[in-house]
C-alpha positions in Angstrom: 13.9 9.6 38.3 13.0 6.0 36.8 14.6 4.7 33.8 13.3 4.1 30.6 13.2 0.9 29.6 13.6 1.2 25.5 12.6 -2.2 23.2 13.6 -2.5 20.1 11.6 -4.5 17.4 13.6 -6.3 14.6 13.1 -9.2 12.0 13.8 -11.1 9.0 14.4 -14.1 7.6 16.6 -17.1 9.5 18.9 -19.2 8.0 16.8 -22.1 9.5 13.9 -22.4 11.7 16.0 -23.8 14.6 18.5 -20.8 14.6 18.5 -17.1 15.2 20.8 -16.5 12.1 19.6 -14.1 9.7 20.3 -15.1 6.2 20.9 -11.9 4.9 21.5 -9.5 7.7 21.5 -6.2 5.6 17.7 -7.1 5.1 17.2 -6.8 8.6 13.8 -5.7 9.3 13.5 -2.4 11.7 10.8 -1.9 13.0 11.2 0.4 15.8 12.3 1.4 19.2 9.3 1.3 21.8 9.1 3.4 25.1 7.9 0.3 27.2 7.5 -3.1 26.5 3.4 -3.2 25.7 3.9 -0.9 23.0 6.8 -3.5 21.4 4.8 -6.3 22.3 2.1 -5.1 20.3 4.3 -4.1 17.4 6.4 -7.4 17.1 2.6 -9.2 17.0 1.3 -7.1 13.9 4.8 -8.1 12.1 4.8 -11.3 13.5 1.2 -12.4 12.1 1.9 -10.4 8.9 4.6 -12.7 8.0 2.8 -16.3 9.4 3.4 -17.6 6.0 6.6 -17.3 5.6 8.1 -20.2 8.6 11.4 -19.1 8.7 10.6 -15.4 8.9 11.1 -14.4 12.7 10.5 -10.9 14.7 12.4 -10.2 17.8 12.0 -7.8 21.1 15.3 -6.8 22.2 15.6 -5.2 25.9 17.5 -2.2 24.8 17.8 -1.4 28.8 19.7 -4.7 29.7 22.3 -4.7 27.1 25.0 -2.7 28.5 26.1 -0.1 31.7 28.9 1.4 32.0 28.6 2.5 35.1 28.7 -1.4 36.1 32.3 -3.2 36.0 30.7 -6.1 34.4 27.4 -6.1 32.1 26.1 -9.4 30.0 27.6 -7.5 26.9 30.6 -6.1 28.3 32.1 -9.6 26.8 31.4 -8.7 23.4 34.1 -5.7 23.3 37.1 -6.5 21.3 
């Protein structure tokens, strides 16, 4: 059985053009979760060239696969648990 490998598509404005901050995160942009990376590639492009005029409005691909597994003792986000 292989395993899906899920992307999700998000974006807003930044706080600055140098940062990944969102200046108002409950504006958040969601745009979708994707069944394989094409298909969010593709997605974050349409949103990214619809909002080419606005410089610090960024869209994002997020590996929804690679954030956590709990079968693993240690995962790149296993940090983030309080």
């Amino acid at each position: 059985m292989t395993q899906q490998r899920l992307h999700l598509v998000f974006g807003g404005e930044l706080i600055d053009t140098d940062s990944q901050e969102f200046a108002d995160p409950s504006a958040i942009h969601v745009v979708g979760v994707f069944p394989d990376y094409a298909s969010a590639f593709a997605a974050w492009k349409a949103n990214a060239q619809r909002t080419v005029d606005s410089a610090q409005t960024r869209y994002f691909i997020a590996h929804l696969h690679r954030l956590y597994d709990e079968k693993l003792a240690e995962s790149p986000t296993g940090e983030l648990r309080a």
